[in-house]
C-alpha positions as CSV (number, residue, x, y, z in Angstrom):
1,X,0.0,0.0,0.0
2,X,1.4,3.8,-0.8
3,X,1.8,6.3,1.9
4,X,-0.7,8.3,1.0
5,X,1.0,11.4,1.4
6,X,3.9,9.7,-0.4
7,X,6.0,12.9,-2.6
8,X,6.7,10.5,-5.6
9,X,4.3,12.7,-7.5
10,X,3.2,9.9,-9.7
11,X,6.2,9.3,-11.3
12,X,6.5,5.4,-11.8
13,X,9.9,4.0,-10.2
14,X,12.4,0.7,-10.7
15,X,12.5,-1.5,-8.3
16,X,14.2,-0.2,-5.1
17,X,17.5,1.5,-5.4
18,X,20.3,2.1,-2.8
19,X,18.8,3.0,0.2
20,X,21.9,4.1,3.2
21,X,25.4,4.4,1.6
22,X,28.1,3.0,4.0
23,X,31.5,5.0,4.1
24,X,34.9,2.8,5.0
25,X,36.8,5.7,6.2
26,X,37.2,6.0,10.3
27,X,36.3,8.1,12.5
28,X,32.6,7.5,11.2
29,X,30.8,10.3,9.4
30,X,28.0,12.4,10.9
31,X,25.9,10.3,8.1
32,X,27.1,6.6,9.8
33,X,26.4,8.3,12.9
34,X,22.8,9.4,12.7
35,X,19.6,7.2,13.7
36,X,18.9,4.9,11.4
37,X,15.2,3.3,12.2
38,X,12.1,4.7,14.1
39,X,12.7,5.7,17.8
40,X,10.7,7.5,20.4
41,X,11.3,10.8,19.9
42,X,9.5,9.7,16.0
43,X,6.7,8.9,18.6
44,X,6.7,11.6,20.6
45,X,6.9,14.2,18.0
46,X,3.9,12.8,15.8
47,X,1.9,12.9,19.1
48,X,2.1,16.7,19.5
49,X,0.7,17.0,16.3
50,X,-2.9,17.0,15.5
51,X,-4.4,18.5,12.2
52,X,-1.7,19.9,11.3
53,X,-1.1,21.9,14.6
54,X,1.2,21.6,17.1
55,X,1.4,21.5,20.9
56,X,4.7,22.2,22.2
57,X,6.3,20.4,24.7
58,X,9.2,22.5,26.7
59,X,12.1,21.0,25.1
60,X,10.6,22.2,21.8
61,X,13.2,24.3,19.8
62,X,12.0,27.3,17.0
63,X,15.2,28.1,14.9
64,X,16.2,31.2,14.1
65,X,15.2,31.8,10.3
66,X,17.9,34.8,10.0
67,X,20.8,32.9,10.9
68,X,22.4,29.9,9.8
69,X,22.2,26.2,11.5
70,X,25.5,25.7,13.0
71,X,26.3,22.1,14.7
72,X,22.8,20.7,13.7
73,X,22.6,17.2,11.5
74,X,20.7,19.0,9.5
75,X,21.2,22.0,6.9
76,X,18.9,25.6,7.5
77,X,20.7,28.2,5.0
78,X,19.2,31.4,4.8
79,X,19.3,33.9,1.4
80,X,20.4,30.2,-0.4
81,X,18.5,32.4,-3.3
82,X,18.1,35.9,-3.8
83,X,15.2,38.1,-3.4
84,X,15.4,37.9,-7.5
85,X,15.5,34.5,-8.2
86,X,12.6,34.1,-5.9
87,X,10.5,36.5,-7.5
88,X,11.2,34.7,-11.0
89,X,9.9,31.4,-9.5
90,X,6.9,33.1,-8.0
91,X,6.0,34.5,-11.1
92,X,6.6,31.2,-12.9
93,X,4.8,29.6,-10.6
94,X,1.6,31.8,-11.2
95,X,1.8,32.3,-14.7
96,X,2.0,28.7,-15.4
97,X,-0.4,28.0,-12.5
98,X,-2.9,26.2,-15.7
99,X,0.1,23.8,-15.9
100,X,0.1,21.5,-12.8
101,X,0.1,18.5,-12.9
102,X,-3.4,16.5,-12.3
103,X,-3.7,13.6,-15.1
104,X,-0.8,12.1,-14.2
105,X,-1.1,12.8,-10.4
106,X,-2.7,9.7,-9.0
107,X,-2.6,11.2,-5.6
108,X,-5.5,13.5,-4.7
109,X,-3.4,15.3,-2.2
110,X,-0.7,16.9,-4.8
111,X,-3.0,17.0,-7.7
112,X,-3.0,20.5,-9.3
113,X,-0.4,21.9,-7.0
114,X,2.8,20.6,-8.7
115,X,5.2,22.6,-11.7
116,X,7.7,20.0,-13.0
117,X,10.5,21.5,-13.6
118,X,10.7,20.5,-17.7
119,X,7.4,22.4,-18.3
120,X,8.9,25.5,-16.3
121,X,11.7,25.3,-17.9
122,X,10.0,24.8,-21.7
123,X,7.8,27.7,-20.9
124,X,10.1,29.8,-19.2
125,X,13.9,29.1,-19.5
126,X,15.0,31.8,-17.1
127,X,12.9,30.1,-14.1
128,X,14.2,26.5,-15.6
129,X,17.8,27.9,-14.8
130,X,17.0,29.1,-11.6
131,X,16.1,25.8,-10.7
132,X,19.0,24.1,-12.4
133,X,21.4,26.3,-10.3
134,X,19.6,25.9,-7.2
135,X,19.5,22.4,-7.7
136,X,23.4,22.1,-8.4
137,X,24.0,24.3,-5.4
138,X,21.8,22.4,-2.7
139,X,23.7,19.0,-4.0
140,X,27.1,20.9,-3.0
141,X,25.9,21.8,0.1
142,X,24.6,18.4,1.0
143,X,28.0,16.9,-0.2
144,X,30.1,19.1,2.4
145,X,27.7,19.4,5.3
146,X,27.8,15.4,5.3
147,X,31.2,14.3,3.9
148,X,30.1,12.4,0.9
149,X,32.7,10.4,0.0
150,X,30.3,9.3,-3.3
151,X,28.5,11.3,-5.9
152,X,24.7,11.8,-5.1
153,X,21.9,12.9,-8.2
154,X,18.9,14.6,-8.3
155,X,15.9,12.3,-8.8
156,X,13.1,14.9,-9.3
157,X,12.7,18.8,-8.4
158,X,9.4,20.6,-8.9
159,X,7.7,23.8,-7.7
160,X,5.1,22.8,-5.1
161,X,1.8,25.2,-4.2
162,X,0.4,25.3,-0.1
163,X,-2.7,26.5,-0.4
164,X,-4.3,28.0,3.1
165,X,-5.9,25.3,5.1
166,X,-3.3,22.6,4.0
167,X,-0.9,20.7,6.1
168,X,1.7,17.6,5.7
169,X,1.5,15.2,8.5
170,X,4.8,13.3,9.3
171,X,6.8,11.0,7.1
172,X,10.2,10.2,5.8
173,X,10.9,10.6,2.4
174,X,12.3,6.6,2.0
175,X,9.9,4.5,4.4
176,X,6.7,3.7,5.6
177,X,6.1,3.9,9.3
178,X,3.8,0.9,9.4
179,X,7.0,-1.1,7.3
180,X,5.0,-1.5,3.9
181,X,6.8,-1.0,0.4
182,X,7.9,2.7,-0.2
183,X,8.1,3.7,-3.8
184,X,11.1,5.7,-3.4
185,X,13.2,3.4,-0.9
186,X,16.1,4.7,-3.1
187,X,16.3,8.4,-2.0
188,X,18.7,9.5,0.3
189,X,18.1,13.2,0.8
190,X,16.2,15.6,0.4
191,X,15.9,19.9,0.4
192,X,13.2,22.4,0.2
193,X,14.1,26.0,-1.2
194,X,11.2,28.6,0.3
195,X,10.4,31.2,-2.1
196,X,7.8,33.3,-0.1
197,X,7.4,34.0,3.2
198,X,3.8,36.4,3.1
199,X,2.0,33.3,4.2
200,X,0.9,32.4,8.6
201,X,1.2,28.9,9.6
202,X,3.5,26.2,7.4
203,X,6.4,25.7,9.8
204,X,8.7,22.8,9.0
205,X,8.6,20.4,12.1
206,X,11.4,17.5,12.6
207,X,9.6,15.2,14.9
208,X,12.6,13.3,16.5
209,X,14.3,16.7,17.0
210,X,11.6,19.0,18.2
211,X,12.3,21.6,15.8
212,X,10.3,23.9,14.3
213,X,11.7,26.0,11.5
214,X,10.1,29.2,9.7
215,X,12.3,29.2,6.8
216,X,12.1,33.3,5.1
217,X,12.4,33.4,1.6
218,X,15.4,32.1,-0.1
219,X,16.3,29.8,2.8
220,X,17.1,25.9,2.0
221,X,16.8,23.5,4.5
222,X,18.2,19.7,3.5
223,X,18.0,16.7,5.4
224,X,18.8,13.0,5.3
225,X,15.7,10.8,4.0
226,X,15.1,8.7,6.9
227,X,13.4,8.5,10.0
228,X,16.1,10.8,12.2
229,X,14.4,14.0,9.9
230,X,11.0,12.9,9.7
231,X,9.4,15.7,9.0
232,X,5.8,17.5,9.1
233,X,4.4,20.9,7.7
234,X,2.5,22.6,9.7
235,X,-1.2,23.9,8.4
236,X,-0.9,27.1,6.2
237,X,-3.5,30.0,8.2
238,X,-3.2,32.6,5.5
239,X,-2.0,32.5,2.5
240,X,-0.1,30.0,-0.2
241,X,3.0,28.8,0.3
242,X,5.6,28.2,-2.2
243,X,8.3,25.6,-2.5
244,X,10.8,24.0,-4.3
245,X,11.4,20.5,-3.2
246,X,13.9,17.9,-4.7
247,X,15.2,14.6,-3.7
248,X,18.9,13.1,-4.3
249,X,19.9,9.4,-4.7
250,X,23.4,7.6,-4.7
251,X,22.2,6.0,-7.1
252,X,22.7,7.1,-10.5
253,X,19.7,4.9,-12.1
254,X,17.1,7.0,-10.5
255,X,19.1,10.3,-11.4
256,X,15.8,12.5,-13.2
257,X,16.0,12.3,-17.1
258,X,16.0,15.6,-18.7
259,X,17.6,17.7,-16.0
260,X,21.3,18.6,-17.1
261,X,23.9,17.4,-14.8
């Protein structure tokens, strides 16, 4: 059974891919070094959410969306793009707004809120470059913040609506909590580039960390796919929020046709 809230978009996938990456070298990387399987704190986290809201508990930690993540396992880069570049996808995003994708969306949830990048970028190649770059760039990123010792590719990157009202409950992006077949077992990371922030609501929670995050507009946050950054968003109050997601792979089958490299 899919994960209903599953962001494979309706893209059909091989059979499962690479899904951890083990490095020889000693002493072991922050990657060896992180959770691999569900814990409590996954537990604890999903129960303070409910509907898309969330009730603190003490410990619960709001980052600071004007300064960058230092000593977290986890990236949160603010001004990753400029006030420019996210005007360009904004503007992309509503002039091609007839453009999402719905027939081949077999998910209600995502249908007629997603911009694949090779439409943006056959309608408007200055927007299809922007997300090239940023794409490039958030790989580098990943590569140094974790001390990849092997080459990881992109295996899709869109521009994603949040209308008001909506809200993400928690997942991983590479496994089912209840254990059932995940269509994208391959993935390995992930990022989200914010491109507004004139919406209320649609925080970015990390349920085994207890951390909220607000990106502002520009930021990137990246994260490993597995259960140590499951991850929620928040209900949008007011507004629409707008996102670019992507996901990365060590393996370069699943690496997204059409996208240069």
């Amino acid at each position: 059974m899919r994960n209903s809230f599953l962001p494979d978009y309706g893209r059909s996938l091989p059979a499962a891919g690479i899904t951890s990456y083990r490095f020889g070298a000693a002493p072991p990387s922050l990657l060896e070094r992180l959770p691999q399987g569900q814990t409590e704190r996954n537990t604890a986290g999903r129960a303070r959410l409910h509907d898309g809201v969330l009730s603190p508990s003490p410990d619960t930690r709001w980052l600071d969306p004007g300064q960058a993540a230092i000593g977290e396992d986890f990236i949160y880069l603010p001004d990753f793009l400029s006030a420019e570049e996210c005007r360009t996808l904004c503007a992309a995003a509503a002039q091609l707004e007839d453009r999402q994708a719905v027939d081949n969306v077999p998910l209600d949830y995502w249908k007629g809120r997603i911009l694949f990048h090779h439409d943006v970028a056959a309608a408007l190649p200055e927007a299809g470059a922007v997300m090239y770059r940023a794409r490039a760039a958030a790989i580098e990123r990943i590569a140094a913040h974790y001390a990849l010792s092997a080459p990881i590719y992109a295996d899709t990157i869109q521009l994603v609506r949040w209308p008001e009202g909506m809200h993400m409950p928690p997942h991983c992006d590479n496994a089912n909590a209840d254990g059932k077949p995940h269509s994208s077992p391959h993935r390995n990371f992930a990022s989200i580039v914010y491109l507004n922030d004139d919406y209320e609501g649609g925080e970015f929670y990390l349920t085994a960390l207890n951390i909220v995050i607000k990106p502002r507009a520009g930021a990137l946050v990246a994260f490993t796919s597995g259960w140590h950054h499951e991850h929620a968003v928040l209900k949008i109050l007011r507004g629409t929020r707008l996102t670019m997601p992507a996901f990365y792979t060590f393996d370069p089958a699943f690496s997204r046709h059409g996208l240069p490299r």
